[in-house]
Structure formats: C-alpha cells, structure tokens
C-alpha positions in Angstrom: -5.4 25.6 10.4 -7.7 27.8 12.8 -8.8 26.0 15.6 -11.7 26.7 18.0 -13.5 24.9 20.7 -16.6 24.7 18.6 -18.1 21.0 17.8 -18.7 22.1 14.6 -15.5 23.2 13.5 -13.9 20.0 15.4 -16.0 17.6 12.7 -14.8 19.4 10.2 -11.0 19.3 11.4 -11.4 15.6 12.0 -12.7 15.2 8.4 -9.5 17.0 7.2 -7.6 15.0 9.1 -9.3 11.7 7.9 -9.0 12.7 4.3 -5.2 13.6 4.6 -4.5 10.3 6.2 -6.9 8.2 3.6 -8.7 7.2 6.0 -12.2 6.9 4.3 -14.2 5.0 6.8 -13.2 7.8 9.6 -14.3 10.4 7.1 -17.7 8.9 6.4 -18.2 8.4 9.9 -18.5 11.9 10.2 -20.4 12.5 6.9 -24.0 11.8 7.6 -25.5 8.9 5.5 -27.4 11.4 3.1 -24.7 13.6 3.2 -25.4 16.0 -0.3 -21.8 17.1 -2.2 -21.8 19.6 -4.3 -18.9 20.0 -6.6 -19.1 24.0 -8.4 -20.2 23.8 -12.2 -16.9 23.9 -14.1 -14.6 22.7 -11.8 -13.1 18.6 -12.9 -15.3 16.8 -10.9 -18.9 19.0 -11.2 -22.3 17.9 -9.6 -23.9 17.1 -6.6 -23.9 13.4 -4.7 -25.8 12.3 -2.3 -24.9 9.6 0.1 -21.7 7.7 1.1 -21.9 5.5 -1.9 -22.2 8.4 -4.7 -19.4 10.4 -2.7 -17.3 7.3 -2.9 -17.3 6.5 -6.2 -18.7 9.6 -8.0 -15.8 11.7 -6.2 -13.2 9.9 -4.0 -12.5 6.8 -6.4 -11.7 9.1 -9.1 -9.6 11.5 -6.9 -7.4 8.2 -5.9 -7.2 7.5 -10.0 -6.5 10.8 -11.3 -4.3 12.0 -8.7 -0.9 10.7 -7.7 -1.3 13.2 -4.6 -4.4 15.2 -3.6 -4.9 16.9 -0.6 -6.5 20.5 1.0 -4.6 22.7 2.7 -6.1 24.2 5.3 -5.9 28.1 6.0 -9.3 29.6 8.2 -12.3 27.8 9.4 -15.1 30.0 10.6 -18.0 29.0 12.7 -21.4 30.3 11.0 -23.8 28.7 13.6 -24.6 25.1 12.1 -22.1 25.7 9.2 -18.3 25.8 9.0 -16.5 27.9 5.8 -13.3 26.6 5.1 -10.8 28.9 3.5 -7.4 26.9 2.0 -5.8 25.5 -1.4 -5.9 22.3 -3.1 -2.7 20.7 -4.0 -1.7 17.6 -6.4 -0.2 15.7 -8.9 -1.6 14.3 -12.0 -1.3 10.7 -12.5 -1.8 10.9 -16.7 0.1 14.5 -16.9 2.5 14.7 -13.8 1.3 18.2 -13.7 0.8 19.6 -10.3 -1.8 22.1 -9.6 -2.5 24.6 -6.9 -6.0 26.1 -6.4 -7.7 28.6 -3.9 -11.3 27.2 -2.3 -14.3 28.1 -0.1 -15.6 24.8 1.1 -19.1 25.4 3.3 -20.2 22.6 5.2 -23.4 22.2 7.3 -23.1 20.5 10.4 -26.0 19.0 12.1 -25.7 16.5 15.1 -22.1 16.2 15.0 -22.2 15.2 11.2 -21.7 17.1 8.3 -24.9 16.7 5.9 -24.3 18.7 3.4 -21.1 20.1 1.6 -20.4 22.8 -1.3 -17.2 23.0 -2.7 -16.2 26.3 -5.0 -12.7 26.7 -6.4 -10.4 28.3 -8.6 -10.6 25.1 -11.2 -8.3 26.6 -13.9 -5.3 25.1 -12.1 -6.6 21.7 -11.5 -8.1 21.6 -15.6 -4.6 22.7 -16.7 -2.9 20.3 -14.7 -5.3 17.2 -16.3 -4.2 18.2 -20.0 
C-alpha cells in the first residue's frame, strides 16, 4: 500500500486495516454516521446505503455469510484534496461454491473531518459473480 503523510489517506489506511482485521466498530468509527455507500450497478452487492446500520447489514453481514474469506488488497492510494482513490484487487472464497475470485477496483472515498462520508465502489464483478455460481 502507498503511504503518505496526508490525514486523509491515513483514514482511509486505518479503515483498511480495520476491515482486514474484522474489526467493525474501528471501521465505523471512521465512517461518518451518514456515511453514503455506493456499490456499482452489476457488481453482487449493487446500491447505495446510507448510515452505519444499512452498511452493516445491507453490505458487511452478507460479506461475513457469503464469503469464507474477503478482503481488499491494497495497491495505490492517491490524495484528490478531500478524496482518496484507492487502486487494488478483491480477493475471496465462496462459502456456497468454494470458488475464489480475484477482481480489480477503484474505490473513491470522500473524507471530510477525519471521516470518510461518502464511498463509491467500481469493480471488475465478473470474477466475484462467477465465483457465487
């Protein structure tokens, strides 16, 4: 992972880190309360949630039940000025399947106040979709 000295790409490391670890109340201490996801059209888990409960449950929970193993790799962030782009692959294991699955993202995070308050995901989904059949 790139690192810099900006507070902006430090949130976003430390929500890496948190998500990596399953540490879910770390990584919603950096989300903001009204945080807005957006998962891309197409991809397994599409739509937008807003707020800690909705990302919980309308993403997270059924990441932990689909998924034996789930997590971003990390290749680039870049500082925009109030927004971070991060550039990696998302790796996993199918619970149903045991199908893995390897797929490139562009995750784009506004950061305002130290929190990240809103997030857009965009990835290549045909890996994930095959691995869930």
């Amino acid at each position: 992972m790139t690192t810099t000295t900006s507070p902006d790409v430090a949130v976003v490391e430390r929500g890496y880190a948190a998500f990596a670890g399953g540490d879910v109340p770390g990584l919603l201490a950096l989300l903001d309360p009204h945080v807005r996801w957006t998962e891309a059209a197409g991809s397994a888990y599409p739509g937008t949630h807003i707020g800690h409960d909705e990302v919980v449950g309308g993403l997270f929970a059924r990441l932990g039940q689909d998924w034996s193993t789930f997590a971003p790799e990390v290749d680039e962030l870049v500082d925009l000025g109030g927004r971070v782009l991060a550039l990696g692959r998302l790796t996993g294991v199918h619970r149903g399947t045991g199908k893995s699955m390897s797929s490139r993202f562009a995750h784009l995070f506004t950061v305002t106040d130290g929190r990240v308050t809103a997030f857009e995901s965009i990835n290549d989904t045909a890996s994930a979709l095959s691995a869930m059949t």
